[in-house]
C-alpha positions in Angstrom: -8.5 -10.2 6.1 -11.8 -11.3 6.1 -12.9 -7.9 4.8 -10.3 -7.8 2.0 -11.5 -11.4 0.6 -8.0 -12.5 2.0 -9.5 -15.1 3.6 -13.4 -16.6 3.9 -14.9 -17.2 7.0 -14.6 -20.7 7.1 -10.4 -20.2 7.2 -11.0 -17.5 9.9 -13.1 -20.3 12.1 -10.2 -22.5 11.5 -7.2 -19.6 12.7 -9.8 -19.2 15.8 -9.5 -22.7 16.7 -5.7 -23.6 15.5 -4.8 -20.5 17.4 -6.5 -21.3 20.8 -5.3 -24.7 20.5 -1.3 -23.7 19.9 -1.7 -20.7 22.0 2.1 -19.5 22.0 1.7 -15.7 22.7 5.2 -14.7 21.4 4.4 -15.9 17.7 3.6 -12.5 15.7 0.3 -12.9 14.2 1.6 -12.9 10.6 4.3 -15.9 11.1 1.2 -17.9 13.0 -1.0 -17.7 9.9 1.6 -18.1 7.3 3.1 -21.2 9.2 -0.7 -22.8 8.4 -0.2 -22.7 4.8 -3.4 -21.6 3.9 -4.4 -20.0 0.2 -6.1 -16.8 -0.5 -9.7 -16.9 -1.1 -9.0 -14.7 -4.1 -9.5 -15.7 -7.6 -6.5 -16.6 -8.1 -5.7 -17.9 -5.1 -2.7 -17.2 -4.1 -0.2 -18.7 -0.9 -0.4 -16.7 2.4 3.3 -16.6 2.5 4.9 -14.3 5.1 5.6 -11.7 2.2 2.7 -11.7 0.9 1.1 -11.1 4.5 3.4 -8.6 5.5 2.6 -6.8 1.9 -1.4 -6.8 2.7 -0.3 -5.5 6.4 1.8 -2.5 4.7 -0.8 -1.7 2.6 -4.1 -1.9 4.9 -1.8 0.5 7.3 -0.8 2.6 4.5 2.5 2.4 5.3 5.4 1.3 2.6 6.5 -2.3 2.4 10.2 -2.9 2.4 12.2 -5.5 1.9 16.2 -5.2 3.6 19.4 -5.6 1.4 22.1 -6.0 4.2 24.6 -4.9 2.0 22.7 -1.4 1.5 22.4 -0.3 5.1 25.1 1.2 7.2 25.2 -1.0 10.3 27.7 0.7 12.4 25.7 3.7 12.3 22.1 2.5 12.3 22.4 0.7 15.3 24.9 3.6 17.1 21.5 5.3 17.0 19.0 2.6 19.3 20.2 0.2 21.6 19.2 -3.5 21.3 17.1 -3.5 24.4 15.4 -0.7 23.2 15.1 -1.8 19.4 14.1 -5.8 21.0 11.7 -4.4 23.2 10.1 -2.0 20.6 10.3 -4.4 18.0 12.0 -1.8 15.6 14.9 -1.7 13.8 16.9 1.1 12.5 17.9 0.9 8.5 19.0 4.5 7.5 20.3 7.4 8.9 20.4 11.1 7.7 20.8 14.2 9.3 17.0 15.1 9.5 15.1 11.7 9.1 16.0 8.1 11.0 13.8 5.3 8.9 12.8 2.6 11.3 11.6 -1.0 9.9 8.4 -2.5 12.2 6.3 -5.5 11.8 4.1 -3.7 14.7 2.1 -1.3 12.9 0.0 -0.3 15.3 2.2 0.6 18.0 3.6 4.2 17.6 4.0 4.7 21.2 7.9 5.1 20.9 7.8 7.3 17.6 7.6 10.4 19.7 10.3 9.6 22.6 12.5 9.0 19.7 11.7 11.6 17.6 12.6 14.0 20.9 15.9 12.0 22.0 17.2 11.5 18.5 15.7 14.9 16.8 15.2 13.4 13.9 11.9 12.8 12.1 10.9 9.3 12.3 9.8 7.6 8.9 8.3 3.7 9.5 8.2 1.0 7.2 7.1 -2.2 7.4 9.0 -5.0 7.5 8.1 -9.3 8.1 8.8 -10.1 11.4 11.3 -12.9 10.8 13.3 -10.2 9.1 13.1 -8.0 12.0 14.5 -11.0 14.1 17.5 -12.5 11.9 18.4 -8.3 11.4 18.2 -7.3 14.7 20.8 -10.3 15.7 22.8 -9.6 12.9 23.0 -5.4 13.1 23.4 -5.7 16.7 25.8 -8.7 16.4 28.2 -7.2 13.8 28.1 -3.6 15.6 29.6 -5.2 18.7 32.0 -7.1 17.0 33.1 -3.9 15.0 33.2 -2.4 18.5 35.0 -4.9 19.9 37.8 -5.0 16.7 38.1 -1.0 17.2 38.8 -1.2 21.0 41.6 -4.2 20.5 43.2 -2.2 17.9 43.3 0.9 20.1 45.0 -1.0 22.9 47.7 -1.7 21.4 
């Protein structure tokens, strides 16, 4: 960031100090600094909202940026393709499904440990994008929420 004149050093003294002080390991580096309401050291300056952080992440990792429409993404078969232990513990979450590519939304760049494993297991080519990590939260409970419930509606109907 410091680098890309995102921020000065003077702000990056000041995430040093706020972040050893509120030390909360589970808070994803992007929601920690956007939560500080800093502005850009650009000219403009601009806010370091969690979009626009999640855009500069995208783009310094040269991967796309996307944003989810709900209404746009098949949940019932997205999430028949992960589990939600495996998607919450990877921090990944399915949005789209074809027969040769699976397109998975991250706000962990730099982990592709699991892009392999599920390339094999699903034998599909893996395509990531990146995503802000609230998003990935609120979708993951909402994909996985509505699946089961879709699940759970099939299975009474069956039964009767």
């Amino acid at each position: 960031m410091l680098e890309d004149n995102i921020l000065n050093s003077k702000q990056i003294a000041q995430l040093k100090t706020t972040a050893t002080i509120d030390s909360n390991e589970n808070t994803h580096p992007i929601i920690f600094i956007s939560e500080l309401g800093l502005q850009s050291d650009t000219k403009p300056s601009y806010s370091l909202t969690i979009d626009q952080l999640t855009r500069w992440l995208a783009k310094k990792t040269s991967q796309d940026y996307f944003r989810i429409d709900p209404l746009k993404i098949d949940v019932g078969k997205v999430t028949s393709v992960v589990s939600l232990a495996y998607a919450n513990k990877l921090k990944i979450l399915p949005i789209n499904v074809t027969k040769s590519t699976l397109t998975i939304a991250t706000c962990e760049p730099f982990n592709s440990s699991w892009v392999n494993e599920l390339e094999r297991i699903t034998r599909r080519q893996i395509k990531r994008v990146i995503i802000n990590p609230r998003d990935l939260e609120r979708y993951l409970a909402e994909f996985y929420g509505v699946s089961c419930s879709l699940i759970g509606a099939v299975s009474e109907s069956s039964n009767k």
